[in-house]
N, C-alpha and C positions, 0 to 999 in steps of 0.2 A: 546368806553367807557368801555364794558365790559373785550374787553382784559385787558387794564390799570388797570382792578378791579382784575382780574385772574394773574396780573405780581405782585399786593401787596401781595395776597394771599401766592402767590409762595413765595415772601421775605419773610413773615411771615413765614411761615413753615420752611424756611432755616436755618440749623443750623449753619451756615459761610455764608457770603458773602465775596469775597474780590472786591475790586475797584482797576484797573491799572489804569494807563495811556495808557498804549499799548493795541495793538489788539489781540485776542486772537484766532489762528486761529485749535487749538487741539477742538475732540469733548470728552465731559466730559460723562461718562455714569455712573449713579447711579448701586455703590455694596453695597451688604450686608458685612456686618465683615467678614463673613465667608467668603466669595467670597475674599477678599482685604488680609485675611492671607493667602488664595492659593496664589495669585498673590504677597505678599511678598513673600513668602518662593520659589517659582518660581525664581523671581527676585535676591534673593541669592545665588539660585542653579546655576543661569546663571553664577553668578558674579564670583561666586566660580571655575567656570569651564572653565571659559575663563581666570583666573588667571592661575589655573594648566597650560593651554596651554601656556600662555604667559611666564611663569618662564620660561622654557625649551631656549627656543628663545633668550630672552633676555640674559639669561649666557650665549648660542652658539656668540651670536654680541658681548658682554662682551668680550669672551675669544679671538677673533677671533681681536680684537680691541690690544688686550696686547700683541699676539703674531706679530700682526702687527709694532706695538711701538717697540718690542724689537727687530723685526729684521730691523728696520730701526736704532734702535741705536748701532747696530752691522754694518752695513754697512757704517754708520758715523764714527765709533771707526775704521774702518779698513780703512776709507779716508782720514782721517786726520793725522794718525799716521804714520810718516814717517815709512818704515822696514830699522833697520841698516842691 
């Protein structure tokens, strides 16, 4: 009976609640603002920085794909065309 009294209380205090359907199995830890703009700004620095890696890469597969394409349609251009 007392927990049930101590879980209204806790609703009460909550400033959101959400309700799923599904189970949830992350643990949730109470920050302060201050604490949640570190971990944004973190969060964007990550993002930011695994873009920079990623550009590089993704042109190299990019370019590496078109050089590909055109020397297969250079080895078709010179299969199919008879030489007089």
């Amino acid at each position: 009976m007392a927990n049930m009294d101590k879980d209204k209380r806790d609703l009460a205090k909550a400033e959101t609640v959400y309700e799923t359907g599904e189970i949830t199995r992350t643990k949730v830890y109470k920050v302060s603002p201050k604490q949640k703009e570190g971990i944004d700004r973190l969060s964007v620095e990550r993002l930011e920085r695994l873009r920079e890696e990623a550009l590089p890469k993704i042109r190299e597969r990019y370019e590496q794909m078109i050089r590909s394409r055109q020397q297969h349609l250079k080895n078709d251009d010179i299969g199919q065309h008879p030489v007089d």
